[in-house]
N, C-alpha and C positions, 0 to 999 in steps of 0.2 A: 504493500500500500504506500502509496505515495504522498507523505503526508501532510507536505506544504502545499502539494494541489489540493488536498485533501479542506487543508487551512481557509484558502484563497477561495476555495468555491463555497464554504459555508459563510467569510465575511462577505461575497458577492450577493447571498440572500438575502445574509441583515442589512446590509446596505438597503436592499429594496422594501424590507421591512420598517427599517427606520424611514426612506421615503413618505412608506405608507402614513406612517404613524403622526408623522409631520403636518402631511396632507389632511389625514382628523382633525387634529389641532386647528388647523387653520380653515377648514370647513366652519367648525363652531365659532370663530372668532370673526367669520366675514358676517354682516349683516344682512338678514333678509334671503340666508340661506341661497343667496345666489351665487356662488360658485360649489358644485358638490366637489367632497374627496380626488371622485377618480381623475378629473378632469385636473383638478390642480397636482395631483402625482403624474399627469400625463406629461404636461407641460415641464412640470419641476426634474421630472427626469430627462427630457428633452436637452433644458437647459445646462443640466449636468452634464451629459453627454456630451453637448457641444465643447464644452470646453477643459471635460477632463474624461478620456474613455480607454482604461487601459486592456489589454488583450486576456490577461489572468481572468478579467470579470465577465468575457461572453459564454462559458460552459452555464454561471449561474443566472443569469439572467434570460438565458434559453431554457434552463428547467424551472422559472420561476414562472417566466411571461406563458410556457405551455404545461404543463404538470399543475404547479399550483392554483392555475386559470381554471383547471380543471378541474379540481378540487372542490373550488369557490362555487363552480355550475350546476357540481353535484348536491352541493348544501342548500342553493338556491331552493332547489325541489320541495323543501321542507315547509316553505313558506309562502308555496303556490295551494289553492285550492279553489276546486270546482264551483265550491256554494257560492264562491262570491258572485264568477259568474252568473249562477242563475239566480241572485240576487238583484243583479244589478245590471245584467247583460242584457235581457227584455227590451231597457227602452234604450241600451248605445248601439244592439247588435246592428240594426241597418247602420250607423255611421262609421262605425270599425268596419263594416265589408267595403266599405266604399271607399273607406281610408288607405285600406290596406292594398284595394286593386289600382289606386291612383301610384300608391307607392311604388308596389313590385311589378304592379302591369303596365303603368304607365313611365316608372325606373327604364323599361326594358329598351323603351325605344327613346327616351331623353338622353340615357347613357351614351348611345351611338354618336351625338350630337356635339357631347363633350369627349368624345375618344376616349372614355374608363372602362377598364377591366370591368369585368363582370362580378367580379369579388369586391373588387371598393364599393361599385356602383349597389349590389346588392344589404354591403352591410351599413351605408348611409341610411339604404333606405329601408333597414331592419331599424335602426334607433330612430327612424324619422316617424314609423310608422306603430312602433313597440312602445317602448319604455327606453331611447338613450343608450347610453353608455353600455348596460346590462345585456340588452340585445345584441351591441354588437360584439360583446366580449361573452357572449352565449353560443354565438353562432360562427367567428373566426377560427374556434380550431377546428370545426366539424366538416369549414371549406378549405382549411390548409391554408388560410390567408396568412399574409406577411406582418408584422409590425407595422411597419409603415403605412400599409394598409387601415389596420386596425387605427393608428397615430391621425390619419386624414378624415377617417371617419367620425372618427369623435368629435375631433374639431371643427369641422363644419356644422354637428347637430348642436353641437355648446354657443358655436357663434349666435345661430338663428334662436337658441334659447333666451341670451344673454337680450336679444333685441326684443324680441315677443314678452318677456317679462313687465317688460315697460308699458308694449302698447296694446299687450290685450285687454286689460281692463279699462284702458279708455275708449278701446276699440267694442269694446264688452257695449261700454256706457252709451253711447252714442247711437250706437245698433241698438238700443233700448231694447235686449237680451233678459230674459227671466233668470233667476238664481239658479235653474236648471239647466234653463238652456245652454246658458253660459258655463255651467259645467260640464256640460256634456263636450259644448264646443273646445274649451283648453284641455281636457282629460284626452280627448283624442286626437288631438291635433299639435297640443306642447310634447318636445322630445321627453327629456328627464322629468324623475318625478319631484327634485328637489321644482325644480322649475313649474311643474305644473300644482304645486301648493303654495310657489309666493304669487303666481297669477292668479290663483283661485281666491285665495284669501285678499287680496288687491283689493278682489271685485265687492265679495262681502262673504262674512261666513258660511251663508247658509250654502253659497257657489263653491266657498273650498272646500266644504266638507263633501259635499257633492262629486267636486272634480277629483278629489281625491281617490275615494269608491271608486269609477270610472276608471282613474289609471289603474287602479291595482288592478279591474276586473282586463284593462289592456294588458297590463302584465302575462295576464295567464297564456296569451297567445305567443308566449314564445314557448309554450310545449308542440303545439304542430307546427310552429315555421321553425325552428331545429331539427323535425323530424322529417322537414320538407328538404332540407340542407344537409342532413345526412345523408338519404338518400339519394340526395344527385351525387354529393361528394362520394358514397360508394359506388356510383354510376363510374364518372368519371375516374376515380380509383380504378376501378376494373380496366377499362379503356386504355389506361396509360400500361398497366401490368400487362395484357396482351399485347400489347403496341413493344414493349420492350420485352417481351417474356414470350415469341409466336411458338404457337405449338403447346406450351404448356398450360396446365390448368390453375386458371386461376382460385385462390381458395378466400371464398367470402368472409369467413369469419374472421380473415386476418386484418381486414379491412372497416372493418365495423367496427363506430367510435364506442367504444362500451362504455363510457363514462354518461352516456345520453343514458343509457340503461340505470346507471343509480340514481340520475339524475327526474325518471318516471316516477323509477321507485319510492323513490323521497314525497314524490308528486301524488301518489295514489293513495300514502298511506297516511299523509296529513290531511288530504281530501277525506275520510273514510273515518279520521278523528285519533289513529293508532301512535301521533307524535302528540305529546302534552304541548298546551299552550306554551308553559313556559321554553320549552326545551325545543319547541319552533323556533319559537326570538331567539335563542341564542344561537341557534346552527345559521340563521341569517343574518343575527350580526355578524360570527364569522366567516357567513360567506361574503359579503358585502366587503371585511376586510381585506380579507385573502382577493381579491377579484381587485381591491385599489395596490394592492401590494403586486401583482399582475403586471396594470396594466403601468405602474412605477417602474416595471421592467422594461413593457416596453416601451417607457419614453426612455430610458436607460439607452437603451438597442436604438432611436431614435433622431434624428441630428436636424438641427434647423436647412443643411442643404439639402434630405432629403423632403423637404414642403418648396422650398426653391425649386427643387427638380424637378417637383409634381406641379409646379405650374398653382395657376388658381381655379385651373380647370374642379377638381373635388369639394372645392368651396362651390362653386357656383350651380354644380350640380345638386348640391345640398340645401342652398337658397330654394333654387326652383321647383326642388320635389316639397320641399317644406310648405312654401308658399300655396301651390297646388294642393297638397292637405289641408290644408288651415282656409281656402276658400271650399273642397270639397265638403268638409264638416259644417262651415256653415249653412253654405246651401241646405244640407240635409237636414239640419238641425231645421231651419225655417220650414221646410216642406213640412217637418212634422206636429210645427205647431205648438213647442213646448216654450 
């Protein structure tokens, strides 16, 4: 055993752990809850990066930013449940299907426009369409996406967040929106959920507590669009393994994210009531940790030339499908009269 790699690659985690920890701190300490965690460890490790990144620390920030990613995805499960849905799903489900096909169906062909992969373009418009940050560090290892990838994603749905916090509720006021409606419109329309409770609450309580409900029950949809994204990823998976493997047989199970697997199980058996309350909140606070300490890797693995690189093309893709949501929801939201 080699025990100075051994050394170097466990300081390379606390590093990202200390990140994390930093990035709490200073969540609690911004006002109005407008900047969450993950976003400021995205950034903070970015910044680090740039300006100190030495070779000892990429073994640990490759098994922080994908292992412990994983991890975080699987504990998420615990704090997903169905009731809420059928609580609360009744009166958002037409605006979430219509959110979500403006997203990923109308993604499909906006992406071409701005020249993005298929994996940025898709996991902008998992957080644009999801819940944020969550979705898209839900859904990046299940496509094999890049850091960098993951790094443009986020920042574009923070940006549109950062803007929308200001002017929905005046936008709310104006459109002389009911406490409902207006919740229904931020809950499905705002990315994060830090973000869709200082707009909600802007507006008036009875709208954040509303919008709130709402996001969670949007949260729950990232159990079929992860299962949607595995299955292409083992689609493609297969493809590339015969494409470089001809003649031989491909073996599925080698290819299948199994961490999606603990991550139902978590999901069925807190639906079902077999996790304690208490012992819910805690597997999701530390997944919520574990998933900022992540994605603190990879803004680690991150560097301001790689957003120079990528042009502003993934910003503006993430404006425009944003925007497209946030007028799709209200349309709907009017039609239905609430």
């Amino acid at each position: 055993m080699d025990f100075k790699k051994s050394g170097l690659f466990i300081l390379g985690v606390l590093i990202c752990f200390a990140v994390a920890a930093v990035s709490v701190l200073l969540e609690h300490w911004i006002p109005g809850g407008l900047l969450g965690a993950s976003i400021i460890a995205l950034f903070m490790g970015t910044v680090i990066n740039s300006f100190f990144h030495p070779k000892w620390v990429g073994p640990a920030l490759k098994f922080t930013s994908k292992k412990i990613l994983k991890l975080a995805i699987i504990l998420l499960g615990a704090s997903l449940s169905i009731h809420v849905v059928v609580s609360v799903g009744k009166m958002t489900l037409l605006v979430m299907v219509f959110t979500f096909l403006m997203c990923f169906g109308g993604g499909y062909f906006i992406r071409k426009l701005f020249g993005l992969n298929w994996k940025l373009s898709n996991l902008i418009s998992a957080g644009t369409g999801i819940c944020g940050g969550s979705a898209v560090a839900a859904i990046a290892p299940v496509i094999d996406a890049e850091d960098k990838d993951v790094a443009f994603a986020m920042s574009s749905t923070f940006i549109f967040d950062m803007v929308m916090v200001a002017l929905y509720p005046i936008m709310g006021k104006l459109l002389g929106l009911t406490d409902i409606g207006y919740g229904i419109w931020s809950g499905t329309s705002v990315n994060d959920t830090a973000s869709v409770v200082a707009s909600g609450y802007a507006f008036s309580e009875a709208a954040g507590d509303f919008a709130t409900m709402v996001k969670l029950t949007r949260t729950i949809a990232i159990i079929p669009t992860v299962l949607v994204f595995a299955y292409i990823g083992i689609r493609m998976k297969r493809k590339e393994l015969q494409t470089d493997n001809v003649g031989k047989k491909v073996k599925v199970l080698k290819i299948i994210p199994w961490f999606i697997v603990g991550f139902l199980a978590l999901a069925v058996c807190n639906s079902f009531g077999y996790i304690p309350d208490n012992v819910s909140v805690i597997m999701k606070t530390t997944s919520k940790f574990l998933m900022v300490t992540a994605l603190a890797a990879i803004g680690l693995n991150t560097s301001f030339r790689d957003f120079r690189n990528a042009g502003l093309a993934p910003m503006f893709y993430g404006v425009t499908i944003d925007t497209l949501v946030t007028i799709t929801a209200l349309i709907v939201v009017w039609c239905m009269g609430v």
